[in-house]
C-alpha positions in Angstrom: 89.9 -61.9 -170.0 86.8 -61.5 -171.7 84.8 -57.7 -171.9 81.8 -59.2 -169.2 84.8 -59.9 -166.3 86.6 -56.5 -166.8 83.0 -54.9 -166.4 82.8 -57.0 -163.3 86.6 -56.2 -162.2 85.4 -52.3 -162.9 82.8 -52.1 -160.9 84.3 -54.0 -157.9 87.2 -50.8 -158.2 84.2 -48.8 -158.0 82.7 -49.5 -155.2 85.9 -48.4 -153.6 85.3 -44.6 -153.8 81.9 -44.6 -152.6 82.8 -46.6 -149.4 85.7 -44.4 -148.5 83.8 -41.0 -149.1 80.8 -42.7 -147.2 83.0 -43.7 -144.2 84.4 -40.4 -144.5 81.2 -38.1 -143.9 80.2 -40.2 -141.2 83.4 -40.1 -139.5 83.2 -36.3 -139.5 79.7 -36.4 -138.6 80.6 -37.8 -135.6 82.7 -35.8 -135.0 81.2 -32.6 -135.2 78.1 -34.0 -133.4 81.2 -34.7 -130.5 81.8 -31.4 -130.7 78.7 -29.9 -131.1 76.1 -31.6 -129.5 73.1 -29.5 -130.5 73.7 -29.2 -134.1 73.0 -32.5 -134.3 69.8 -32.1 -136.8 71.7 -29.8 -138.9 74.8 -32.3 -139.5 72.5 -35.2 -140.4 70.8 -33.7 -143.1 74.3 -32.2 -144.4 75.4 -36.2 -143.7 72.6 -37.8 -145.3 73.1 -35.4 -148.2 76.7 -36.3 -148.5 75.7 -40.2 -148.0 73.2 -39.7 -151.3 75.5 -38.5 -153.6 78.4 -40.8 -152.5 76.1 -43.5 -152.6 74.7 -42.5 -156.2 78.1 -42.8 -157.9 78.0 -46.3 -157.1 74.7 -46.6 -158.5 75.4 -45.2 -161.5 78.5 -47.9 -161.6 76.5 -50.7 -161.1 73.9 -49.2 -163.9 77.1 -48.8 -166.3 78.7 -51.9 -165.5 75.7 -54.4 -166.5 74.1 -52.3 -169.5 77.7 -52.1 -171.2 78.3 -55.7 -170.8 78.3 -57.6 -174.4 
């Protein structure tokens, strides 16, 4: 295989940990909304928080993936 696929093979891995971490937070944002109705606005800005940062590692992945490729 040639360095350009692996990058490509990489990142698809990648965008493995971000998916699980961001189904994660939701599913316990649902959660504790279920359970606690009125700290609803508190949990979504903790969520949307969480979301952002899972979602950035992908990002960066993406970034990496095409400015290392030969």
């Amino acid at each position: 295989m040639e360095l350009g696929t692996l990058n490509m093979v990489g990142l698809g891995l990648a965008a493995i940990g971000p998916g699980i971490g961001i189904g994660l937070i939701f599913a316990a944002f649902v959660s504790g909304v279920a359970r606690q109705p009125e700290a609803e606005s508190k949990l979504r800005s903790i969520a949307i928080l969480g979301f952002v940062l899972a979602e950035q590692l992908f990002i960066i992945g993406v970034a990496l993936a095409f400015v290392l490729q030969p």
